[in-house]
C-alpha positions in Angstrom: -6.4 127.1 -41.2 -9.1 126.1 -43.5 -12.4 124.5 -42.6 -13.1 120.6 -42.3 -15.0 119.2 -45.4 -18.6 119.8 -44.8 -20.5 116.5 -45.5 -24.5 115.6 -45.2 -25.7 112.0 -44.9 -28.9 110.9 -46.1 -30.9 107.8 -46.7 -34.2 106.5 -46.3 -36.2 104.8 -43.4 -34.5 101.5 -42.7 -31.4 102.3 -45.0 -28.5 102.3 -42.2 -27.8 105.6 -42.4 -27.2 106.0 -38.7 -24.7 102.9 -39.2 -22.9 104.7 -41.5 -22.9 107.8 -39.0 -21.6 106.3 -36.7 -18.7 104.3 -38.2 -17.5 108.1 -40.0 -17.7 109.2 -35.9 -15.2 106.0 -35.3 -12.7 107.2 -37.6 -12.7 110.7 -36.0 -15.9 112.7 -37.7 -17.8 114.9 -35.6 -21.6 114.7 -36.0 -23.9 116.5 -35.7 -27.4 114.7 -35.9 -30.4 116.5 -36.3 -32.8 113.9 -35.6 -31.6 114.0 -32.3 -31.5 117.7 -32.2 -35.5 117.6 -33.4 -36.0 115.3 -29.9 -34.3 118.1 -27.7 -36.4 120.7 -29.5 -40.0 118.3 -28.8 -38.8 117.2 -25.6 -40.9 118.7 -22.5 -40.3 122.4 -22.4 -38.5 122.4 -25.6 -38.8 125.6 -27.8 -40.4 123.9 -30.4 -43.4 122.3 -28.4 -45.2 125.9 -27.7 -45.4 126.5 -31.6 -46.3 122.9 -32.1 -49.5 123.0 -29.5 -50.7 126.0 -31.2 -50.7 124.5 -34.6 -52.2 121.4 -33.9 -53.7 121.7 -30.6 -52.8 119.7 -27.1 -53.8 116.4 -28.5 -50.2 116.0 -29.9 -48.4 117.0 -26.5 -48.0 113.6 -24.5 -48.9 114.1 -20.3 -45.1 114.7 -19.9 -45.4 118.0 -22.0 -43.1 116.4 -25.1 -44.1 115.6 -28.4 -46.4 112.6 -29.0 -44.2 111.6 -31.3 -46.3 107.6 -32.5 -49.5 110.4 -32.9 -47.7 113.0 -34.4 -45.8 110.2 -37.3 -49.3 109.0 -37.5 -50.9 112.3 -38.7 -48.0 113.5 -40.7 -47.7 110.5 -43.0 -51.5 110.3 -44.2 -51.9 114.2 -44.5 -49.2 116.2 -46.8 -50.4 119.2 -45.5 -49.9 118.5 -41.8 -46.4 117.3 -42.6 -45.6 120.2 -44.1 -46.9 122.6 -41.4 -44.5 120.7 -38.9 -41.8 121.1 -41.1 -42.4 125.0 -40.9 -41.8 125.3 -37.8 -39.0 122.4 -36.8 -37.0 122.8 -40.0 -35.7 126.9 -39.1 -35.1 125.5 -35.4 -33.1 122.3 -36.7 -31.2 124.6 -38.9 -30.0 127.1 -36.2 -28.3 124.8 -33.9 -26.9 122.4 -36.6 -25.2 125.6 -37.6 -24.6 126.7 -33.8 -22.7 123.2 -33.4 -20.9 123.2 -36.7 -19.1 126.8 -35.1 -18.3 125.1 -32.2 -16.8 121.5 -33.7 -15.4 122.7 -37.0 -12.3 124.1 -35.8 -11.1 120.8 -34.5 -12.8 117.9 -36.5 -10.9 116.5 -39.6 -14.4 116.1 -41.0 -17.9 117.8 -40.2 -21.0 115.7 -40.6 -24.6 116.4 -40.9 -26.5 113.6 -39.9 -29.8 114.8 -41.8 -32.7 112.0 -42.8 -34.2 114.4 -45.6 -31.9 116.2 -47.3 -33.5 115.8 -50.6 -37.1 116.9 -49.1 -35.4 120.1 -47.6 -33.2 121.2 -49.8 -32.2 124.7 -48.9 -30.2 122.8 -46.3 -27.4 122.4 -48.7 -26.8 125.8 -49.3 -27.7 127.0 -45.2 -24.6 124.7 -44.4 -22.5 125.2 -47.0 -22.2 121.4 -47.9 -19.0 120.2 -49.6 -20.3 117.3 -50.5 -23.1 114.8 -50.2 -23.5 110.8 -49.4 -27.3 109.0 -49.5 -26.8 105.7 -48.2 -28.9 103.2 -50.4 -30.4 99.8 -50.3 -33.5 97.8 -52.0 -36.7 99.1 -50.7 -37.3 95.3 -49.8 -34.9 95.9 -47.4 -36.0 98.9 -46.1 -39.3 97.6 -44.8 -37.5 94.3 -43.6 -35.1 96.7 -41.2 -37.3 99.4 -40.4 -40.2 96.8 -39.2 -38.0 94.5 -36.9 -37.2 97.7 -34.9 -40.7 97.4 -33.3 -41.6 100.8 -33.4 -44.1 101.1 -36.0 -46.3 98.2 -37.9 -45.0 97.0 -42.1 -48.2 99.0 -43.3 -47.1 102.3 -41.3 -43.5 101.6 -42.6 -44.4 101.0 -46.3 -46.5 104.7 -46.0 -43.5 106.3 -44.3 -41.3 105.2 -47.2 -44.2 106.1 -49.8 -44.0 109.5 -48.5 -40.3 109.8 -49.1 -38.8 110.8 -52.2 -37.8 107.7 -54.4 -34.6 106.1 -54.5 -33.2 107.2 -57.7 -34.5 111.0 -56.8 -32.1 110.7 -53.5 -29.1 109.0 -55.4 -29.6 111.8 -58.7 -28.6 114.7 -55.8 -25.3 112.4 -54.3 -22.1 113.0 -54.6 -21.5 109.7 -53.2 -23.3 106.5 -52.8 -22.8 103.9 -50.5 -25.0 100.3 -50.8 -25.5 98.7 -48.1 -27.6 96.0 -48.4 -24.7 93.4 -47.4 -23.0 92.4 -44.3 -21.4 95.1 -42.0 -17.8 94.2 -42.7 -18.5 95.2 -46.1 -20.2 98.2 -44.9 -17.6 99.2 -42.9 -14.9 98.6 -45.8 -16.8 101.0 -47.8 -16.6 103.5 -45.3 -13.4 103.4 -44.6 -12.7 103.8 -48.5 -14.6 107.1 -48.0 -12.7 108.6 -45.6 -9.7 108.0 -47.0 -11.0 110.2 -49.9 -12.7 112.7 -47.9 -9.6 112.5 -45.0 -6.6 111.7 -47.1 -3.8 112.8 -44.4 -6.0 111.2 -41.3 -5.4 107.6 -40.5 -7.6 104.9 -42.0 -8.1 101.3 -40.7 -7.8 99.6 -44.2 -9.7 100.3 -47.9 -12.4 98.7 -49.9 -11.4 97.4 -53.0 -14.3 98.5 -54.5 -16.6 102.0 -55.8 -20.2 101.7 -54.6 -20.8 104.9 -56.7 -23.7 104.0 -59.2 -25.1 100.9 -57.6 
């Protein structure tokens, strides 16, 4: 039997990437997300907190013994350096179990989905997972900031460094096989995805198709 399409999402901070994850899992995709493997990996006794101490010392480890994450975002966007030191050591760990997962789900998933934020930062993840093919989600950097902010987590300025320090937009869509825009409502969002399956999934069921080709926007 051969193997489920392998495809990676991508977007930017704020771009409703995890959106679009999450409508692909409605129609039947199985995810794997490594953002949320990167929590299990920082939470309190995780394998990757040891490593982490050690390279930055016990100021980033919060009095539960997980990752400060807020201090640790902090220090990562205002020093290159640092940012990539914490890649070295979460990046090999992210990529072992996103490919320990894809052994387990592949066999029964009509499509197999990395759920990666960076792809274009990292990317020697293509070839680690054998990607079929790849989908950045875009949207004006306008916004971006607007979504990202009114989550509450971090302040505009923080935001607008976060998405400094990420490749720009055209960079991102330059690498896609596809490109979905979502900077409208989420009916038309969800359209769109459904107009992707269809082509990625062609004998799997599909709740109805856009009328129109976001590739290019």
């Amino acid at each position: 039997m051969p193997r489920a399409l392998r495809l990676a999402v991508t977007g930017g901070i704020g771009s409703g990437k995890s959106t679009v994850v999450a409508l692909l899992a409605e129609h039947g995709a199985a995810i794997i997300d490594s953002d949320a493997i990167a929590h299990e990996l920082t939470a309190a006794g995780g394998p990757a907190i040891a490593p982490i101490r050690e390279a930055f010392g016990p100021g980033v480890i919060d009095e539960r013994g997980a990752l400060d994450r807020a201090r640790m975002r902090s220090l990562v966007f205002s020093d290159a350096q640092q940012r990539l030191r914490l890649e070295s050591i979460l990046h090999p760990l992210i990529r072992q179990r996103c490919l320990e997962l894809a052994r387990e789900r592949e066999p029964t998933a009509p499509l197999l989905v990395f759920d990666i934020p960076l792809l274009v930062e990292a990317t020697a993840v293509r070839k680690a997972f054998a990607l079929d093919r790849i989908l950045v989600v875009d949207c004006p950097t306008e916004v971006q900031l607007a979504r990202a902010t009114a989550r509450g987590t971090m302040p505009p300025e923080q935001v607008r460094r976060v998405i400094a320090s990420q490749v720009p937009r055209w960079q991102r869509i330059e690498m896609a096989d596809d490109v979905v825009f979502n900077a409208d409502s989420l009916d038309e969002l969800r359209a769109r995805v459904a107009h992707l399956w269809a082509s990625y999934c062609p004998t799997e069921p599909v709740c109805y198709l856009a009328q129109d080709d976001d590739r290019g926007k």
